[in-house]
Jmol script that loads the backbone (N, CA, C; Angstrom):
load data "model"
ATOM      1  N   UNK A   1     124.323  82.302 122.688  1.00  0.00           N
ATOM      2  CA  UNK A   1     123.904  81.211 123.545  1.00  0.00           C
ATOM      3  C   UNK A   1     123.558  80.020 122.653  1.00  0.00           C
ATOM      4  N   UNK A   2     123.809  79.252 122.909  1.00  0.00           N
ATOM      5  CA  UNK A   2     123.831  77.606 122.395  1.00  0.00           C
ATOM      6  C   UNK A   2     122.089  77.257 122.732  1.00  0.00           C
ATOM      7  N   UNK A   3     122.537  76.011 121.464  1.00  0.00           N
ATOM      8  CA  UNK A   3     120.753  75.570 121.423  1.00  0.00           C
ATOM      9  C   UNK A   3     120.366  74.871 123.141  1.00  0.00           C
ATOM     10  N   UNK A   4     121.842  74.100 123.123  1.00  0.00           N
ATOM     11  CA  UNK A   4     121.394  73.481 124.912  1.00  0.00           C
ATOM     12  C   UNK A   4     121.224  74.342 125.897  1.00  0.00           C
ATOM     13  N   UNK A   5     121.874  75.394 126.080  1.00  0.00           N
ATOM     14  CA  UNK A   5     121.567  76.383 127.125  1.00  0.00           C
ATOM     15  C   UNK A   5     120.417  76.989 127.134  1.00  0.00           C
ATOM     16  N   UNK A   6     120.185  77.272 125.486  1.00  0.00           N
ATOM     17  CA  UNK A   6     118.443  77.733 125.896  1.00  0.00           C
ATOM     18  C   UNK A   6     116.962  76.893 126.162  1.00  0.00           C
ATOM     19  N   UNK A   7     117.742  75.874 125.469  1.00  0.00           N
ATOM     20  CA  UNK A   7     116.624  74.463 125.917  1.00  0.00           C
ATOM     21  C   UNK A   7     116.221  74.233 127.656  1.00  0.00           C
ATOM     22  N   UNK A   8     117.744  74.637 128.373  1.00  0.00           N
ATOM     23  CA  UNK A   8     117.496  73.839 129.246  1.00  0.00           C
ATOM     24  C   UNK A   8     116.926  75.524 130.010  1.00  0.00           C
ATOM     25  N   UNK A   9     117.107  76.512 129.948  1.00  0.00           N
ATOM     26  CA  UNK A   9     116.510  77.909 130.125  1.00  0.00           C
ATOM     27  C   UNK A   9     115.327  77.927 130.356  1.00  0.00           C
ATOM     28  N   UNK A  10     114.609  77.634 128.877  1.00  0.00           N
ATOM     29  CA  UNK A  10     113.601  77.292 128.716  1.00  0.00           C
ATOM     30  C   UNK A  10     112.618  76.496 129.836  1.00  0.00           C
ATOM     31  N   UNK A  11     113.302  75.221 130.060  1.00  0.00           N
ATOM     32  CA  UNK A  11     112.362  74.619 131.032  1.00  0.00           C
ATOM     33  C   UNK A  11     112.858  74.736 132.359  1.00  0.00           C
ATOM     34  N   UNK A  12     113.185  74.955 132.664  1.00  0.00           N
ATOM     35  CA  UNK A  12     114.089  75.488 134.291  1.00  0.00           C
ATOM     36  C   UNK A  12     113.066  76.848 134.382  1.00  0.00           C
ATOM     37  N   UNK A  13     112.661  77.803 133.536  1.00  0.00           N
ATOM     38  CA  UNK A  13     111.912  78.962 134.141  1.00  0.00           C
ATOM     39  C   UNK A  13     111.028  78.457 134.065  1.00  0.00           C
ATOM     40  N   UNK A  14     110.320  77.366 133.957  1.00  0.00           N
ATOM     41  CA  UNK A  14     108.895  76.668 133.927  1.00  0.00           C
ATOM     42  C   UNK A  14     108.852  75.818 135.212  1.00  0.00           C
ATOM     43  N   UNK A  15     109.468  74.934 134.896  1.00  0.00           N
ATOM     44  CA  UNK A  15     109.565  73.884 135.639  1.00  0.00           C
ATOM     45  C   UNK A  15     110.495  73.268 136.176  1.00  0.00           C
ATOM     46  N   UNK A  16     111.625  74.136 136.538  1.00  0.00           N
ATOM     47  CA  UNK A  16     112.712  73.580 137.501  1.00  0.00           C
ATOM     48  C   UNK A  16     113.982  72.486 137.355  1.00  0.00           C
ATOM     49  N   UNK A  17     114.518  72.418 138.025  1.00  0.00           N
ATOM     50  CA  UNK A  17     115.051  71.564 137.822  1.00  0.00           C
ATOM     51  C   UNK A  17     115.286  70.152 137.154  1.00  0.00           C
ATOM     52  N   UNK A  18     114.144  69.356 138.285  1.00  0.00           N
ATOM     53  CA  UNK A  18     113.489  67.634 137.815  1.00  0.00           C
ATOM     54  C   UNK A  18     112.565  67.919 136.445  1.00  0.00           C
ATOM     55  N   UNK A  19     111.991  68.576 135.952  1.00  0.00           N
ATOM     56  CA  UNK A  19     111.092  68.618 135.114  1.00  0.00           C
ATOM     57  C   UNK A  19     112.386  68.809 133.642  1.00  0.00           C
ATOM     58  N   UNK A  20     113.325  69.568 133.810  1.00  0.00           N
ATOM     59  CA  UNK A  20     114.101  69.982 132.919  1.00  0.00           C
ATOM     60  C   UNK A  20     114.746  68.749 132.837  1.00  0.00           C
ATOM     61  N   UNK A  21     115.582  68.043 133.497  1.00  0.00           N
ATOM     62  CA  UNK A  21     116.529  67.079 133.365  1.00  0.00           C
ATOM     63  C   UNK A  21     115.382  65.875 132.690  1.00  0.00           C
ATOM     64  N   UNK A  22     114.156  65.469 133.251  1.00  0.00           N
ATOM     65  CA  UNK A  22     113.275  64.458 132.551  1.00  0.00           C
ATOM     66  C   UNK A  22     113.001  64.943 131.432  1.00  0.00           C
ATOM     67  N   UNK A  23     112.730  65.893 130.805  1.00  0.00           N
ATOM     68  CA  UNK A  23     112.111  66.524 129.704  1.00  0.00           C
ATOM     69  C   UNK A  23     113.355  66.182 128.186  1.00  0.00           C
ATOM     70  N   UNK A  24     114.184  66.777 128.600  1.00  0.00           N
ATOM     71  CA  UNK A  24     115.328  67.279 127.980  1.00  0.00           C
ATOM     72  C   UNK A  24     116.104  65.449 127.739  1.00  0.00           C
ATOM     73  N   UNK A  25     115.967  64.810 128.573  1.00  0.00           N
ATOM     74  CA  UNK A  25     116.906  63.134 128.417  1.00  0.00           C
ATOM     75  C   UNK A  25     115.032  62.488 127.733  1.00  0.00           C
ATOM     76  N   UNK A  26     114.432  63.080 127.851  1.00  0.00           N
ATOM     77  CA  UNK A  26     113.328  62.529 126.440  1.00  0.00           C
ATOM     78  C   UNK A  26     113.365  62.642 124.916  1.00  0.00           C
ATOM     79  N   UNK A  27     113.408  63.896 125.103  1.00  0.00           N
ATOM     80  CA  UNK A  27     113.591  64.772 123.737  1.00  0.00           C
ATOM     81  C   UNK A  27     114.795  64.998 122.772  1.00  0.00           C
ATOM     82  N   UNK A  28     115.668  65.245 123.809  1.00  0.00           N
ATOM     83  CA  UNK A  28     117.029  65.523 123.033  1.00  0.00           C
ATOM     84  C   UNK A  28     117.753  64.569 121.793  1.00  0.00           C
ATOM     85  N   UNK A  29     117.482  63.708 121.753  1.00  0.00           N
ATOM     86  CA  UNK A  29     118.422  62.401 120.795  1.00  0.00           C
ATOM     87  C   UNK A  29     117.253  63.202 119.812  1.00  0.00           C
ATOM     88  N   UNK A  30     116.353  63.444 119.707  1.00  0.00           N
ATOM     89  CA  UNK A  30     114.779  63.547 118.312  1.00  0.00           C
ATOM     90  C   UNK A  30     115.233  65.022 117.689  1.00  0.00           C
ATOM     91  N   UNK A  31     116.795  65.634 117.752  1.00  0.00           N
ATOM     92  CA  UNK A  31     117.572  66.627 117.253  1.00  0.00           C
ATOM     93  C   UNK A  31     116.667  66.556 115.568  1.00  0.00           C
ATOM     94  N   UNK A  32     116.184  67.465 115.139  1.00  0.00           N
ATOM     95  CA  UNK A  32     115.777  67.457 113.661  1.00  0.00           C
ATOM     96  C   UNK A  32     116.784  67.821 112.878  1.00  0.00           C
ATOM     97  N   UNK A  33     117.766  67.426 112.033  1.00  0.00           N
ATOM     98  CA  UNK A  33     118.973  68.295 111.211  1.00  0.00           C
ATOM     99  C   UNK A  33     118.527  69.823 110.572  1.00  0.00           C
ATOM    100  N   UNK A  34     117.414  69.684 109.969  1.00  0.00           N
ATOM    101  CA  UNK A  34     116.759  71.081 109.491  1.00  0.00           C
ATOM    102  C   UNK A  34     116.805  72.497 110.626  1.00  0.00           C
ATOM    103  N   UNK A  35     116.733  72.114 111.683  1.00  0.00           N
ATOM    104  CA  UNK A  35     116.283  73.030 112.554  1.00  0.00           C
ATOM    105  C   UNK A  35     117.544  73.644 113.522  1.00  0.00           C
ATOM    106  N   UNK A  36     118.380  74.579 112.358  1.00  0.00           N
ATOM    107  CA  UNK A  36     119.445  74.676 113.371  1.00  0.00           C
ATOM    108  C   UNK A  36     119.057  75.742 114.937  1.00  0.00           C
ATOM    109  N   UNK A  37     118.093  76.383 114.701  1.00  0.00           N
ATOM    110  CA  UNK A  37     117.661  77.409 115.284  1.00  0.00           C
ATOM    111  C   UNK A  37     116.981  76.842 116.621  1.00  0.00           C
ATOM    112  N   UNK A  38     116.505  75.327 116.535  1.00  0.00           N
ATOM    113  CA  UNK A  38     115.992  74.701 117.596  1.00  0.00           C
ATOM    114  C   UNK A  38     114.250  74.541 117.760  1.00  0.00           C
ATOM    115  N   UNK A  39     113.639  75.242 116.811  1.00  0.00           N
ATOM    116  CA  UNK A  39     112.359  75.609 117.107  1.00  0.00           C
ATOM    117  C   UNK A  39     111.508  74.532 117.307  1.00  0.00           C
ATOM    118  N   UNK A  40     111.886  73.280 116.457  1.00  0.00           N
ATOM    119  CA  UNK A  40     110.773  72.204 116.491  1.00  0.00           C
ATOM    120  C   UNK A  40     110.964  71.635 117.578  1.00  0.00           C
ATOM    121  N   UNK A  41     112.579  71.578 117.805  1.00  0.00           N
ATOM    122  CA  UNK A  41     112.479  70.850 119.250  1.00  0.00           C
ATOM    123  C   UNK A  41     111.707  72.166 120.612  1.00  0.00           C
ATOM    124  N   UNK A  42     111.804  72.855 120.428  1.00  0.00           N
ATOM    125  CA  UNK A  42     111.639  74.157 121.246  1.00  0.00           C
ATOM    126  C   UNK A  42     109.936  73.377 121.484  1.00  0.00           C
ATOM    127  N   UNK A  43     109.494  73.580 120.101  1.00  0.00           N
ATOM    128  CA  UNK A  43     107.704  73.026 119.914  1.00  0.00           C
ATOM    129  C   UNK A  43     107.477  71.766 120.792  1.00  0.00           C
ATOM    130  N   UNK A  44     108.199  70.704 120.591  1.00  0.00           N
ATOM    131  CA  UNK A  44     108.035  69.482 121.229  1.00  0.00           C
ATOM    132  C   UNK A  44     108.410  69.729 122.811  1.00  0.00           C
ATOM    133  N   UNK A  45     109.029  70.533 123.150  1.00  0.00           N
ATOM    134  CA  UNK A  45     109.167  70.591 124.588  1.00  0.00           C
ATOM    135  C   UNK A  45     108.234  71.298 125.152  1.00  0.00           C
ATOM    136  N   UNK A  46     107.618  72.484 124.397  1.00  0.00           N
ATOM    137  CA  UNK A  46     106.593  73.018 125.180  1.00  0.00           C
ATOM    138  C   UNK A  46     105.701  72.173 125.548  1.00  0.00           C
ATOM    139  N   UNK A  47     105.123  71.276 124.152  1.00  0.00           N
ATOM    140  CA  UNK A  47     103.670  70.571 124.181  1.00  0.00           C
ATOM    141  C   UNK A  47     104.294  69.168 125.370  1.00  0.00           C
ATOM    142  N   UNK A  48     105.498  69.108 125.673  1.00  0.00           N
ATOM    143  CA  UNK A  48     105.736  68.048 126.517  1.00  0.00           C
ATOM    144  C   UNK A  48     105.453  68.881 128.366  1.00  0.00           C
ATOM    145  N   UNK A  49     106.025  70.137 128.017  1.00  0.00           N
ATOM    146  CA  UNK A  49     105.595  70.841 129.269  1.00  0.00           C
ATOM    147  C   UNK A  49     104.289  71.079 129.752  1.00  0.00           C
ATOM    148  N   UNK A  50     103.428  71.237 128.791  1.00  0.00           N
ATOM    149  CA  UNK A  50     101.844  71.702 128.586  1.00  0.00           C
ATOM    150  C   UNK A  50     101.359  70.362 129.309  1.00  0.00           C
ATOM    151  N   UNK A  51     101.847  69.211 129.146  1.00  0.00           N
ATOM    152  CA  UNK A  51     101.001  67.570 129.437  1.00  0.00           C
ATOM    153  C   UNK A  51     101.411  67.607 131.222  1.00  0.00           C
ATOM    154  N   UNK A  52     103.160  67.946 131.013  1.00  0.00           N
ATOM    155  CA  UNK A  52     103.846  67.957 132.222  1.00  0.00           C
ATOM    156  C   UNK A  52     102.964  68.632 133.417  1.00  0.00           C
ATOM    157  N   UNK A  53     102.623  69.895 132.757  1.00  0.00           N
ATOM    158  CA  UNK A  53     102.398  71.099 134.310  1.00  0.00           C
ATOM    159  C   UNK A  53     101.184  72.002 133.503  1.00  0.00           C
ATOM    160  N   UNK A  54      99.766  71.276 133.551  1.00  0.00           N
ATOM    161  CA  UNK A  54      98.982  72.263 133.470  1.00  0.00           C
ATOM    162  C   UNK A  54      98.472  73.316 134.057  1.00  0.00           C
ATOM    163  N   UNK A  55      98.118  74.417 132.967  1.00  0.00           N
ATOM    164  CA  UNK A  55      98.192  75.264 133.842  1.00  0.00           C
ATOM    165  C   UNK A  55      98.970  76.793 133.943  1.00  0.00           C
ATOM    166  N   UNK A  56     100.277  76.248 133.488  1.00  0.00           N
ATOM    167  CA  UNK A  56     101.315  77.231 132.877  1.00  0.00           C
ATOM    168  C   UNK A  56     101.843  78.263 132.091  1.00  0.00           C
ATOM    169  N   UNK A  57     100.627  78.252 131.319  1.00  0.00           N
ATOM    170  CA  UNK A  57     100.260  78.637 129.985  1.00  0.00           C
ATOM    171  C   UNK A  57     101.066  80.350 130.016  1.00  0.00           C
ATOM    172  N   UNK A  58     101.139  81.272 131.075  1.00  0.00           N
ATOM    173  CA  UNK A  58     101.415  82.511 131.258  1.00  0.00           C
ATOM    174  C   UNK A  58     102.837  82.168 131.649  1.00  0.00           C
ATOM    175  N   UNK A  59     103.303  81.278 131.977  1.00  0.00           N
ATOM    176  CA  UNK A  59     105.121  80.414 132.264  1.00  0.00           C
ATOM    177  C   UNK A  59     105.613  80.172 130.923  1.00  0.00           C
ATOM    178  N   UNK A  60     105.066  79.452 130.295  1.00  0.00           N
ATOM    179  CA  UNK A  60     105.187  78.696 129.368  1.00  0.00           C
ATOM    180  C   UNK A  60     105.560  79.659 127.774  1.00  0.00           C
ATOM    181  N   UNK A  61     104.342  80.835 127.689  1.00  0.00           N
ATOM    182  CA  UNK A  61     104.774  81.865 126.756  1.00  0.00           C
ATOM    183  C   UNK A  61     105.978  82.674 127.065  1.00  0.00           C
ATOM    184  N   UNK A  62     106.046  83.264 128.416  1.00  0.00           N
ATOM    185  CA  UNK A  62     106.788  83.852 128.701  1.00  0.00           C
ATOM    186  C   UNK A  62     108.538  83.645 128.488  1.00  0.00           C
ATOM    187  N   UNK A  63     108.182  82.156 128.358  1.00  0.00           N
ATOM    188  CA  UNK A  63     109.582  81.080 128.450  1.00  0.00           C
ATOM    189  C   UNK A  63     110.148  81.280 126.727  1.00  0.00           C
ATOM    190  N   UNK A  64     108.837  80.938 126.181  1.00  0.00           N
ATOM    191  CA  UNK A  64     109.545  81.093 124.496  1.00  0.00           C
ATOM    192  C   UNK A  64     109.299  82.596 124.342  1.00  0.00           C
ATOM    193  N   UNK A  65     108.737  83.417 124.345  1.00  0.00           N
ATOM    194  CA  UNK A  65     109.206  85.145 124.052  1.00  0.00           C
ATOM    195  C   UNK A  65     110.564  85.210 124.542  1.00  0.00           C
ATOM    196  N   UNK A  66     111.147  85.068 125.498  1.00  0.00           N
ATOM    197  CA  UNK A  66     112.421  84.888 125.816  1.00  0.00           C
ATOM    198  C   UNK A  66     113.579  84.337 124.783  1.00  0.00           C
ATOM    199  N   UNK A  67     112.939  83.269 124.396  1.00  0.00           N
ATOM    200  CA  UNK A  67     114.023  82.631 123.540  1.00  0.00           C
ATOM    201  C   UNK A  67     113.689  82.793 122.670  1.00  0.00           C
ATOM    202  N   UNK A  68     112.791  83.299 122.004  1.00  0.00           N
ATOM    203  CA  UNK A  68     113.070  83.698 120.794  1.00  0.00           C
ATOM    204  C   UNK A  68     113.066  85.291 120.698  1.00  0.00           C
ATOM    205  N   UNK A  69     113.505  86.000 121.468  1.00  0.00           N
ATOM    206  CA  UNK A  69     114.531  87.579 121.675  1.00  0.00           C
ATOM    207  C   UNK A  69     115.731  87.088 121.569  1.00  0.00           C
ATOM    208  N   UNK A  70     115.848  85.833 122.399  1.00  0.00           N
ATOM    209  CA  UNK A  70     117.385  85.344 122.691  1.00  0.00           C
ATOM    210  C   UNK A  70     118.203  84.983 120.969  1.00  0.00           C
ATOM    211  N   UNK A  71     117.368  84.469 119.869  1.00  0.00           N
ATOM    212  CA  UNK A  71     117.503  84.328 118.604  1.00  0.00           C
ATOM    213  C   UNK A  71     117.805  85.818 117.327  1.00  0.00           C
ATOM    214  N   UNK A  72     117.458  87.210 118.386  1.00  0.00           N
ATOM    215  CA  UNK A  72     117.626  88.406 117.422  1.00  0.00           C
ATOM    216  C   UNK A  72     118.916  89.016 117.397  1.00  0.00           C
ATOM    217  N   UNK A  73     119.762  89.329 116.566  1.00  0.00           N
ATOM    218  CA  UNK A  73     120.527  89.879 116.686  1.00  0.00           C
ATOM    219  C   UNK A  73     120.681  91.081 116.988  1.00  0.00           C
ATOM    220  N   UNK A  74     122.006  91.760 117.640  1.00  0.00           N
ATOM    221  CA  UNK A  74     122.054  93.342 118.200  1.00  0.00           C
ATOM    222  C   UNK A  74     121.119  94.243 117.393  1.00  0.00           C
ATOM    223  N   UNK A  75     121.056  94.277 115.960  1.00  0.00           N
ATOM    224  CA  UNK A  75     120.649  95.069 115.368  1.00  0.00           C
ATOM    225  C   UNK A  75     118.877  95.193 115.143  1.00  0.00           C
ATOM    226  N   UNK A  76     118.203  93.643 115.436  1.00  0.00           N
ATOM    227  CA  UNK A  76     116.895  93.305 115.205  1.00  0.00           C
ATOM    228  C   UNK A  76     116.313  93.520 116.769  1.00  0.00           C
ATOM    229  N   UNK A  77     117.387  93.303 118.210  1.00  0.00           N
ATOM    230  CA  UNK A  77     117.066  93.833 119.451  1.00  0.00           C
ATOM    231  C   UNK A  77     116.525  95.194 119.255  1.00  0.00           C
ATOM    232  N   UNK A  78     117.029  96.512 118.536  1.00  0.00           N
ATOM    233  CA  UNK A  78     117.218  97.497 118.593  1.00  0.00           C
ATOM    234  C   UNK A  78     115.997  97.977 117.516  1.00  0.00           C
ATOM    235  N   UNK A  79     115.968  97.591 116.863  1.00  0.00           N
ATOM    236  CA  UNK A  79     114.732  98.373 115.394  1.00  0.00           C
ATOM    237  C   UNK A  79     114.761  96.501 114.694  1.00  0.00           C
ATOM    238  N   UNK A  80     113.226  95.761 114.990  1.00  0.00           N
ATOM    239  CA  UNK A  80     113.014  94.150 114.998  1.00  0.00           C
ATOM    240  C   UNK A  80     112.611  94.356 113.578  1.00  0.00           C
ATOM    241  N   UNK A  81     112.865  93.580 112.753  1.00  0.00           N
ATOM    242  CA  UNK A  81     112.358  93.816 111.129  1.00  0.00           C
ATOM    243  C   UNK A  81     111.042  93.401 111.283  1.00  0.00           C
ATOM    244  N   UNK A  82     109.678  93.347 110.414  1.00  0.00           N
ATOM    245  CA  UNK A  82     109.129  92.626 110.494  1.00  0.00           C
ATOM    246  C   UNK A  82     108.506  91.059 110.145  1.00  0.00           C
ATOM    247  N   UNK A  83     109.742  90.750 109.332  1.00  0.00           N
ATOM    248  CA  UNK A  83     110.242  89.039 109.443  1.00  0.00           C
ATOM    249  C   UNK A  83     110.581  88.454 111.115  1.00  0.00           C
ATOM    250  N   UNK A  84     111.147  89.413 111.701  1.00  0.00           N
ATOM    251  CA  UNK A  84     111.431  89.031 113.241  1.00  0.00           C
ATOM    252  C   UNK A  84     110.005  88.830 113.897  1.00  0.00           C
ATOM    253  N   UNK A  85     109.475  89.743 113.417  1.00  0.00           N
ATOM    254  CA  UNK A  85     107.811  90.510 114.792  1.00  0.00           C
ATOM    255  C   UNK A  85     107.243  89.027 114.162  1.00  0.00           C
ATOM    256  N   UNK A  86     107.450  88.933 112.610  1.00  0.00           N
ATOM    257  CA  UNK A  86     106.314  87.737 112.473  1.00  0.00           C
ATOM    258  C   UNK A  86     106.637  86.154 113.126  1.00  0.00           C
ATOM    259  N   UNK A  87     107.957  86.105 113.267  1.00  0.00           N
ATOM    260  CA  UNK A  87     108.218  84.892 113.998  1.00  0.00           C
ATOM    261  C   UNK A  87     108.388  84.868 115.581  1.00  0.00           C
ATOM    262  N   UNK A  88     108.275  85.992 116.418  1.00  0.00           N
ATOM    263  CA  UNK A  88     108.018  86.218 117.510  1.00  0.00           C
ATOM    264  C   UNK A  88     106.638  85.963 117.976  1.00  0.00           C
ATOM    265  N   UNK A  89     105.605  86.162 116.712  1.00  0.00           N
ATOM    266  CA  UNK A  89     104.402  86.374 117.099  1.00  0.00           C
ATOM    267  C   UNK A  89     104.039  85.075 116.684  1.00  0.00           C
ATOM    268  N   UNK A  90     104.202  84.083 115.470  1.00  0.00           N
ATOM    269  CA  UNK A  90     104.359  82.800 115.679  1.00  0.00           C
ATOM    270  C   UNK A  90     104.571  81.877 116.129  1.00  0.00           C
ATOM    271  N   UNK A  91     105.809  82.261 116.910  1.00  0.00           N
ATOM    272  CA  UNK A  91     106.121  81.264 118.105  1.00  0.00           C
ATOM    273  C   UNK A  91     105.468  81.215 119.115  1.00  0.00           C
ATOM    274  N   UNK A  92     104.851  82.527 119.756  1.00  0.00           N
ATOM    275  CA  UNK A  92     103.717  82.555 120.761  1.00  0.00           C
ATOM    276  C   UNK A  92     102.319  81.926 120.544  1.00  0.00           C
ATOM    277  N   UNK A  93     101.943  81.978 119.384  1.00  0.00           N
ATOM    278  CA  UNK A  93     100.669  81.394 118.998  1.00  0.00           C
ATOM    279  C   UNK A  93     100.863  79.744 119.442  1.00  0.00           C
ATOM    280  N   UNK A  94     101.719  79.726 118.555  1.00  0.00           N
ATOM    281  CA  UNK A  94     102.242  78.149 118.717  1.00  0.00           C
ATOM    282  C   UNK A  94     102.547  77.549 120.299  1.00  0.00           C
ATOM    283  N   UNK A  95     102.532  78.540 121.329  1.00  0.00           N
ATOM    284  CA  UNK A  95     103.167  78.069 122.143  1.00  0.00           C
ATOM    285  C   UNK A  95     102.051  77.959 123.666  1.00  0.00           C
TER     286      UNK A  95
END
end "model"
wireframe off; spacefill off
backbone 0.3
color backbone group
């Protein structure tokens, strides 16, 4: 799955439709080159969702645990290294 499909994943299980299309035509051009994986932008959309729809906070984790499973490969789905567990569990803190 592509960085746009999970971006827009991402905020569509939060916040729907209108919230995704405003969110996403904010953010998107602020692409970081470093980040092929998406995370900073991933970061900036949450904390844009968090302002968006307080409140969410149990939406909102749920949304990045998702995408970042969606980031493991067949083999890290199956037995997660713990380089994986630690950035799973990072991204939630963060989120």
């Amino acid at each position: 799955m592509g960085l746009a499909d999970r971006m827009i994943r991402l905020l569509w299980a939060v916040g729907g439709e209108d919230v995704a299309e405003r969110l996403l035509a904010a953010h998107w051009r602020q692409l970081p080159s470093d980040d092929p994986l998406g995370r900073a932008l991933r970061s900036r959309l949450v904390k844009a969702l968090r302002a968006e729809l307080p409140g969410h906070d149990a939406q909102i984790r749920e949304a990045v645990l998702v995408d970042e499973l969606t980031l493991l490969n067949a083999a890290e789905r199956v037995r997660p290294s713990r380089a994986a567990v630690l950035k799973i569990v990072r991204a939630l803190a963060d989120s």
